[in-house]
N, C-alpha and C positions, 0 to 999 in steps of 0.2 A: 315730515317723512321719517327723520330719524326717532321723534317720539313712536313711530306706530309701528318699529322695526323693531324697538328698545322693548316696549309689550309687546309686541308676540312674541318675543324670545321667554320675558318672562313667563307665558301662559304658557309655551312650550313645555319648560323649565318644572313647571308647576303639575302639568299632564305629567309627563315622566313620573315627577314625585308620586304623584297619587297611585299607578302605576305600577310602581315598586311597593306601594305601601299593600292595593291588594294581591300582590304576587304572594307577599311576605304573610300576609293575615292566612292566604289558604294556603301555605306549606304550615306556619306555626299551626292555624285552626283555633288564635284565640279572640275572642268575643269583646270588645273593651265595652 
């Protein structure tokens, strides 16, 4: 139980990032 609390927090963790990252790509607008 604690393993499948530990990942989801990660994949949480991971959503936010990705998240942030296209918030930040369609304010800058740049293309990598």
């Amino acid at each position: 139980m604690r393993y499948c609390w530990i990942i989801r927090k990660i994949k949480q963790q991971e959503k936010k990032k990705k998240k942030k990252e296209k918030k930040q790509k369609k304010k800058t607008n740049i293309v990598y």
